[in-house]
C-alpha positions as a Markdown table, in Angstrom:
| # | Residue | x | y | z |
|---|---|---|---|---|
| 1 | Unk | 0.0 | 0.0 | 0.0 |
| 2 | Unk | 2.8 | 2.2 | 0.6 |
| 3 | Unk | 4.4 | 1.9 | -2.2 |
| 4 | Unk | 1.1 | 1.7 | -4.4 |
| 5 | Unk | 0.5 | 5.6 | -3.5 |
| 6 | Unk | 3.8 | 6.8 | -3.7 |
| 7 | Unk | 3.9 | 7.4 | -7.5 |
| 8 | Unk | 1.3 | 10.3 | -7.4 |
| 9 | Unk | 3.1 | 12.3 | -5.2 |
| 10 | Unk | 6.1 | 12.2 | -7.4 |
| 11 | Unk | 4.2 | 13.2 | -10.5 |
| 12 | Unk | 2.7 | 16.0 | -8.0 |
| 13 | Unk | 5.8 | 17.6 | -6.8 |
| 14 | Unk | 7.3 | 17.6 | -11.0 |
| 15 | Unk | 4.8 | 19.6 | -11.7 |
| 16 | Unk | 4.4 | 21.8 | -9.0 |
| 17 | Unk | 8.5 | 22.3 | -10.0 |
| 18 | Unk | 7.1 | 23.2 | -13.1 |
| 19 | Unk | 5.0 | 25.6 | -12.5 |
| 20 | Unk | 7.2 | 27.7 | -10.4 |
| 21 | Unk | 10.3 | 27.7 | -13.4 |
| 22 | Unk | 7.5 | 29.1 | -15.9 |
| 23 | Unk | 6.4 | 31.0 | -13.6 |
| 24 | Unk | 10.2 | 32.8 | -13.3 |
| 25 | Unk | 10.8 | 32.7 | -16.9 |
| 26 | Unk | 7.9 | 34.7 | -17.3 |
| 27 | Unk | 8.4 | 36.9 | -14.9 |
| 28 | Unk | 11.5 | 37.4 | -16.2 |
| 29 | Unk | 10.9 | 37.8 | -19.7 |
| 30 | Unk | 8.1 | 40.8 | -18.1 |
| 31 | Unk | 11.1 | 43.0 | -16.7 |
| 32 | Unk | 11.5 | 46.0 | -18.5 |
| 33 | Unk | 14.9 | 45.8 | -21.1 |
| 34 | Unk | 17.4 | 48.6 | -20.6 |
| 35 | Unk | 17.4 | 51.8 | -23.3 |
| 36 | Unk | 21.2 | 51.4 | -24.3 |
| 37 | Unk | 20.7 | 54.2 | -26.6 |
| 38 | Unk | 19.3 | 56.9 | -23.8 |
| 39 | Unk | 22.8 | 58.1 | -23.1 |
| 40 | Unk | 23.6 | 59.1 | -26.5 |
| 41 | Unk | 20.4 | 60.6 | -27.2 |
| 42 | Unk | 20.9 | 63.0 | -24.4 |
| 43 | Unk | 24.3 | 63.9 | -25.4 |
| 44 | Unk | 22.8 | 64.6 | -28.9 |
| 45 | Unk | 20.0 | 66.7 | -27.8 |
| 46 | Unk | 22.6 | 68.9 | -25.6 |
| 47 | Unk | 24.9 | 68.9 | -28.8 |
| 48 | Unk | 21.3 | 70.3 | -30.9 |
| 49 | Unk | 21.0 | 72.5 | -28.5 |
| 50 | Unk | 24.5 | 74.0 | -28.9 |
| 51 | Unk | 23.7 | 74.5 | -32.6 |
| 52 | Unk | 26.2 | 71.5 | -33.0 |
| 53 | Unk | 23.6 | 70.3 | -35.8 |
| 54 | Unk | 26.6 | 67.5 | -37.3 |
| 55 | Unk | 27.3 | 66.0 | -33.9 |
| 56 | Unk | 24.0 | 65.8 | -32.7 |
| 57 | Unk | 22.3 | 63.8 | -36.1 |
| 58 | Unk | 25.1 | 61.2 | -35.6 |
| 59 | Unk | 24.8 | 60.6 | -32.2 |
| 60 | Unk | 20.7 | 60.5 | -32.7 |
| 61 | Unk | 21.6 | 57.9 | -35.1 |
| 62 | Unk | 23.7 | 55.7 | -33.0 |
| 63 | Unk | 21.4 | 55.8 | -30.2 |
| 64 | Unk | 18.7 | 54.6 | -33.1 |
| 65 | Unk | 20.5 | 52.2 | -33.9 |
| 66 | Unk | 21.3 | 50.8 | -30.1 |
| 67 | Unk | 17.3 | 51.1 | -29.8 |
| 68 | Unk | 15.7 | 50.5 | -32.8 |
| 69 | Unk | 12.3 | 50.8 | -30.8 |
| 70 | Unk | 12.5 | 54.4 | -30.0 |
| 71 | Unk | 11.9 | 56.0 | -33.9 |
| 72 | Unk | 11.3 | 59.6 | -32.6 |
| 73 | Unk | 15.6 | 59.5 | -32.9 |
| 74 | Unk | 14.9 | 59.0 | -36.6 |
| 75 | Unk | 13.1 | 62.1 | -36.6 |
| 76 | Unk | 15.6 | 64.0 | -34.3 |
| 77 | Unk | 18.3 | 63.1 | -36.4 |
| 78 | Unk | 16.5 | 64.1 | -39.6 |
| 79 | Unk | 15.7 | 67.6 | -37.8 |
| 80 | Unk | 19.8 | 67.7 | -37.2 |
| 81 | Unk | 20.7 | 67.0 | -40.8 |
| 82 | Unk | 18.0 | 69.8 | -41.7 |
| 83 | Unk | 19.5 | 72.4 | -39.4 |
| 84 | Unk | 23.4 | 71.6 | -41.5 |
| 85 | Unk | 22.0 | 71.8 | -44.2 |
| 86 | Unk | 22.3 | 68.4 | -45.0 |
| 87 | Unk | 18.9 | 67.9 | -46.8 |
| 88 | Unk | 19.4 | 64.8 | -48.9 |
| 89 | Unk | 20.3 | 62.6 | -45.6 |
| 90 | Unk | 17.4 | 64.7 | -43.8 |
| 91 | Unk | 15.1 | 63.6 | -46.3 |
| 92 | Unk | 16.1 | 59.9 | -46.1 |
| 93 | Unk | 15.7 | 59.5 | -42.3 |
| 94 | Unk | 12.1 | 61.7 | -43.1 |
| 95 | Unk | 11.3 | 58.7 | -45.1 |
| 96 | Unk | 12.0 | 56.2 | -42.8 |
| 97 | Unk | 10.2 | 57.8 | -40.2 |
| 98 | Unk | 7.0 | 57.8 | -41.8 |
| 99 | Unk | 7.1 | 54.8 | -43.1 |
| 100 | Unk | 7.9 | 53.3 | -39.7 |
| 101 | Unk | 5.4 | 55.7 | -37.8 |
| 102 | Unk | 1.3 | 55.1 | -37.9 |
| 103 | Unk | -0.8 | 58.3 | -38.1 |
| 104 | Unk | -0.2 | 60.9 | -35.8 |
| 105 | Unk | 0.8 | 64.7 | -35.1 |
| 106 | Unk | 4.0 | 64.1 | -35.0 |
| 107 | Unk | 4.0 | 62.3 | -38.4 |
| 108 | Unk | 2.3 | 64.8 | -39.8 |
| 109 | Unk | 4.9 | 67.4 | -39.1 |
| 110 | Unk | 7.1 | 65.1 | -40.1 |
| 111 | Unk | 5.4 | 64.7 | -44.3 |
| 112 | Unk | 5.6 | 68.6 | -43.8 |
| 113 | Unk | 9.0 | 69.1 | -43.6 |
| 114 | Unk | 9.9 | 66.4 | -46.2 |
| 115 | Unk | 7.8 | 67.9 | -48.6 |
| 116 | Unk | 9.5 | 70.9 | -48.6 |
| 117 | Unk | 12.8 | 69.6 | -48.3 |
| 118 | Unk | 12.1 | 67.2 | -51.6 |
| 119 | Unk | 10.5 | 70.5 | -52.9 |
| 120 | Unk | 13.9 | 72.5 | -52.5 |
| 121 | Unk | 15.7 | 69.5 | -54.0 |
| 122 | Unk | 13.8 | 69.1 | -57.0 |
| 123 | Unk | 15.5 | 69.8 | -60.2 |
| 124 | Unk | 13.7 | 72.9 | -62.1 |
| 125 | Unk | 11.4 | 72.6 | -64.8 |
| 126 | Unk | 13.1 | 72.2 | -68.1 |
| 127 | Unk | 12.2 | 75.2 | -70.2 |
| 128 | Unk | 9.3 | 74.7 | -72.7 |
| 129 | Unk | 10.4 | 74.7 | -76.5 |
| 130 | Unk | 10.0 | 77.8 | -78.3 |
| 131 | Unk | 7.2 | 77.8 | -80.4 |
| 132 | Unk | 8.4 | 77.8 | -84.2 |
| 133 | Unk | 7.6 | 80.8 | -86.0 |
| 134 | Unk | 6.9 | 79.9 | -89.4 |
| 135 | Unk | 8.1 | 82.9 | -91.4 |
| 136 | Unk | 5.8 | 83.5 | -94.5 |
| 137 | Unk | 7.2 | 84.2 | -97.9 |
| 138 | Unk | 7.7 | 88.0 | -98.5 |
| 139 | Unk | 5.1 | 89.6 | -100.6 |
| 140 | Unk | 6.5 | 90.7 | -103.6 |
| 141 | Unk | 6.9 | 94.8 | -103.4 |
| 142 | Unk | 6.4 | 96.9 | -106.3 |
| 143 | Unk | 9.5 | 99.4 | -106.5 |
| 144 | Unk | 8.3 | 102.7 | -106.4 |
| 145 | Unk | 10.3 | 105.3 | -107.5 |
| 146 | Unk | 12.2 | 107.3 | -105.3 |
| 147 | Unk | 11.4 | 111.0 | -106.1 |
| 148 | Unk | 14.4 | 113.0 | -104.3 |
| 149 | Unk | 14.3 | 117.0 | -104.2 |
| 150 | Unk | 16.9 | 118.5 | -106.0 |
| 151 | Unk | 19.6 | 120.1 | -103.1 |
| 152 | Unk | 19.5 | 124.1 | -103.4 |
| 153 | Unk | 21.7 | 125.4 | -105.7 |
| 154 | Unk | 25.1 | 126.4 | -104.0 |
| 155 | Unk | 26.2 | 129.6 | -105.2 |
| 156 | Unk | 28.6 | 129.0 | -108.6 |
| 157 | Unk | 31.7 | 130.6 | -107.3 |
| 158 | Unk | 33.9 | 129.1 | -110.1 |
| 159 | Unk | 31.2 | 131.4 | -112.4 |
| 160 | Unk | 32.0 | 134.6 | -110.2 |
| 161 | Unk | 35.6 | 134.1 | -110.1 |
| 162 | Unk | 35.4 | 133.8 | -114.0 |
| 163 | Unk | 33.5 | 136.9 | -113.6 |
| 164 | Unk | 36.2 | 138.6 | -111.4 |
| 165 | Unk | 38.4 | 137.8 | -114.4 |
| 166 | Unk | 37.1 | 138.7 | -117.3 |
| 167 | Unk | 36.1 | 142.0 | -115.2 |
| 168 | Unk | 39.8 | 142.7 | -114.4 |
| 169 | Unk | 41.0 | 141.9 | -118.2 |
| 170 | Unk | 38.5 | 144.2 | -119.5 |
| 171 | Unk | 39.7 | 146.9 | -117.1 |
| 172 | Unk | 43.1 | 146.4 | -118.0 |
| 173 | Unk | 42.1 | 146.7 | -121.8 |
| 174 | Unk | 39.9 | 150.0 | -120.8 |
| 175 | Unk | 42.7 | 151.3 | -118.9 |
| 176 | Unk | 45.2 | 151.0 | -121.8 |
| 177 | Unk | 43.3 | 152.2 | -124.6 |
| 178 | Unk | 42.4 | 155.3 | -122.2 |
| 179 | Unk | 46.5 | 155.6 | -122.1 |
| 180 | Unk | 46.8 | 155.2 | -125.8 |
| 181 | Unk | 43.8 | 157.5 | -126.6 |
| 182 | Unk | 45.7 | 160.0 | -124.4 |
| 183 | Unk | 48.4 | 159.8 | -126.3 |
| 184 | Unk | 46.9 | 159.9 | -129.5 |
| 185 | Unk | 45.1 | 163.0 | -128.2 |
| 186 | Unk | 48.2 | 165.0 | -127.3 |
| 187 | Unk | 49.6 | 164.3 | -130.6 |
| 188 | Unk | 46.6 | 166.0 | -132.2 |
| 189 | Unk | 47.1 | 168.7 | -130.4 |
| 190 | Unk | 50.6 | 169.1 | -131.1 |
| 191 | Unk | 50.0 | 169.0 | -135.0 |
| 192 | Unk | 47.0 | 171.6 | -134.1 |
| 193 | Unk | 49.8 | 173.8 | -132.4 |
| 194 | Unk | 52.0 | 173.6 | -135.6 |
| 195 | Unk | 49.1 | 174.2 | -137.9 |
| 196 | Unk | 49.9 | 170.7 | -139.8 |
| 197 | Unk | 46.1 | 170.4 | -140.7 |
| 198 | Unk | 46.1 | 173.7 | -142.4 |
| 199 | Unk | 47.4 | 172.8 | -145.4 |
| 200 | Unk | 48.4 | 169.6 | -147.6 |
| 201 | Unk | 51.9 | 168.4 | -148.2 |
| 202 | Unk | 53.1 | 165.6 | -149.8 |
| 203 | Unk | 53.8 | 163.7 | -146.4 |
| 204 | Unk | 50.2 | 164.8 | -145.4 |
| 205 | Unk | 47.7 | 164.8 | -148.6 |
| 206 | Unk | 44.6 | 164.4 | -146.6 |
| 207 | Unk | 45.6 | 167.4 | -144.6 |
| 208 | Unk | 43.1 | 170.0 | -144.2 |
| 209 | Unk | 40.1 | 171.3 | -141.8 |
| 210 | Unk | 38.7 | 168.6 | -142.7 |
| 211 | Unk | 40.6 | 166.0 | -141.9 |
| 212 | Unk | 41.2 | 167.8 | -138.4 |
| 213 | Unk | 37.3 | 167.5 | -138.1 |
| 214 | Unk | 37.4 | 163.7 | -138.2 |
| 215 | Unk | 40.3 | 163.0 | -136.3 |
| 216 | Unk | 38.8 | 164.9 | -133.5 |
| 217 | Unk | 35.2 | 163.2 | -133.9 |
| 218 | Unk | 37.4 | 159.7 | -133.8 |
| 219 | Unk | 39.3 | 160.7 | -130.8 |
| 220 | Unk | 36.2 | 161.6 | -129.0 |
| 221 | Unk | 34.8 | 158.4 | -130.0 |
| 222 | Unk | 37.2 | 156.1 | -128.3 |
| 223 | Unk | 37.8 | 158.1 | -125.7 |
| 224 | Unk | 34.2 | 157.2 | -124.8 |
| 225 | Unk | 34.3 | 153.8 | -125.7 |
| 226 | Unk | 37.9 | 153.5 | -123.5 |
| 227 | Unk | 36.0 | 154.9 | -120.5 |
| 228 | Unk | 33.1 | 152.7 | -120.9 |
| 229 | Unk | 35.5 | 149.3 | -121.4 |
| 230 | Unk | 37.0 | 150.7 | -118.2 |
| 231 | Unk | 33.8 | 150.9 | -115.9 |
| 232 | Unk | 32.3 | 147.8 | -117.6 |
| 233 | Unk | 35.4 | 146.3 | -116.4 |
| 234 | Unk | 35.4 | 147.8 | -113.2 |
| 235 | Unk | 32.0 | 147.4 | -112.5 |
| 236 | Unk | 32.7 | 143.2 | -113.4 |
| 237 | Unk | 35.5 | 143.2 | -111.3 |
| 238 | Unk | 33.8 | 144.6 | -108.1 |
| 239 | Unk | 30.6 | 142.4 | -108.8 |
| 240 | Unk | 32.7 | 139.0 | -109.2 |
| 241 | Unk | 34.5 | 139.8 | -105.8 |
| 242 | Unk | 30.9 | 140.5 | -104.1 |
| 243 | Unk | 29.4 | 137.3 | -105.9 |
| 244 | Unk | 32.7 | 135.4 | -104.4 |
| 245 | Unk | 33.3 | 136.6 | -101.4 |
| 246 | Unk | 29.7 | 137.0 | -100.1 |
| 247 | Unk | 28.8 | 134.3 | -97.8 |
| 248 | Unk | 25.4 | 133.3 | -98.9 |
| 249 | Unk | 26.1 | 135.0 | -102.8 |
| 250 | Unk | 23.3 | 134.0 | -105.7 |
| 251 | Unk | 23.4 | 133.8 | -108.9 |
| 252 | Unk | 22.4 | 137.0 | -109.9 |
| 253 | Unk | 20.3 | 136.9 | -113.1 |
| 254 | Unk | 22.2 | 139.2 | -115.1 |
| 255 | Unk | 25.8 | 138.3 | -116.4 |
| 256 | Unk | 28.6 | 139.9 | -118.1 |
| 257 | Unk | 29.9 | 137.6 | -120.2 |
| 258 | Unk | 33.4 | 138.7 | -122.9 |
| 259 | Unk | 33.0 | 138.6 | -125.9 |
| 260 | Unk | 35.7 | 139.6 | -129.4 |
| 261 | Unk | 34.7 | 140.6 | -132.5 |
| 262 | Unk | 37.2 | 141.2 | -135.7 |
| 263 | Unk | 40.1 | 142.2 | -133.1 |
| 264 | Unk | 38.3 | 144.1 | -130.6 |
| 265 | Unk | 37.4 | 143.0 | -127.1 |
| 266 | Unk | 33.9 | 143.9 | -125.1 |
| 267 | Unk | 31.4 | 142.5 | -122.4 |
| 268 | Unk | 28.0 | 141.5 | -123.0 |
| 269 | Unk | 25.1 | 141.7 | -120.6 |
| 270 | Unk | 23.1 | 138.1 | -121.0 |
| 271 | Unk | 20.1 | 137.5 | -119.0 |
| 272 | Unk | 19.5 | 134.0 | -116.8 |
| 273 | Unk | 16.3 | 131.9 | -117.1 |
């Protein structure tokens, strides 16, 4: 009998054994594990707060990866990397983040700021093509002519120094049959003096009062015509040296132009049309 209800009791205390090693394991498996990462993740918040933006998104990321359970570092980091100015690694832990976190405010902020970070790092917009301009074929133009005013007439100073010239050569010519009339005059008078006109000799068969008559009448004569050669000239000279000289000179409508007939020189008045 002793033996027969031994066996239970055996069974009994196994499992009672049992119980209580479960029991442990599960209690141990309850305790909360150790954050390895918490250390670093202060020292990288106090490095962000220094403005140490480099520093602190590496330590944020060691401590992740110590603690793979705490993803706000993720986002910490990313914030770190956005302070340097390091956008494309901001933008990757941003990616992670949301991906790893469900809905919440946090997240939200989170899409925020990656949208504008992958909004700064977007390449611009290609430029659109220019629009072809199709250029149509030039209408033929009918050549018109080209009616140009004749410039005004600049005053013809070659003309007035032909003028001053011919004025001064028909002076000259004036001037010397004056001198030659002169002389021819005083000669007269000398044969008057000596009576050589009273009678005829065989030197002097025209002789006579009359032939005094018409010597005198042909003195006279070119006499005149000597003194009118000399103003014609004169008055050619002075106008060609006006006409020239004059800063705004015309054509005046009258010229004086020489002219020689059988030996003998003159000046003609011609009008201009």
């Amino acid at each position: 009998m002793i033996v027969r209800h031994a066996m239970p009791f055996r069974w009994l205390a196994a499992w009672l054994c049992a119980v209580l090693l479960l029991g442990s394991s599960s209690a141990a498996w309850a305790a909360p594990r150790k954050d390895e990462g918490k250390e670093l993740a202060d020292e990288a918040a106090e490095r962000f707060k220094s403005q140490l933006f480099v520093e602190a998104a590496e330590l944020f990321e060691r401590a992740y990866a110590l603690n793979p359970e705490k993803v706000v570092r993720l986002r910490n980091a990313g914030r770190a990397w956005e302070e340097a100015g390091r956008l494309d690694q901001a933008r990757h832990l941003f990616r992670r983040y949301v991906e790893l976190v469900p809905e919440g405010a946090d997240r939200n902020e989170v899409r925020l700021r990656l949208a504008r970070i992958e909004g700064r790092l977007a390449p611009p917009p290609e430029p659109a093509p220019a629009a072809k301009v199709v250029e149509e074929p030039a209408l033929a133009q009918q050549t018109m002519p080209t009616i140009t005013q004749a410039p005004p007439a600049e005053p013809l100073r070659p003309a007035a120094w032909t003028l001053t010239g011919a004025g001064v050569a028909t002076l000259g010519v004036g001037i010397g049959w004056i001198l030659y009339v002169g002389t021819l005059d005083r000669r007269y008078q000398s044969d008057v003096s000596t009576g050589a006109y009273q009678y005829a000799t065989p030197s002097t068969p025209d002789a006579g009062p009359d032939k005094a008559s018409v010597d005198r009448k042909t003195l006279d004569l070119n006499k005149s015509i000597a003194w009118a050669v000399t103003g014609i000239g004169a008055a050619a000279t002075a106008g060609g040296l006006v006409w020239a000289l004059w800063p705004h000179a015309k054509q005046p409508p009258v010229a004086l132009a020489p002219w020689t007939s059988h030996g003998e020189v003159g000046l003609q008045a011609a009008m201009r049309f």
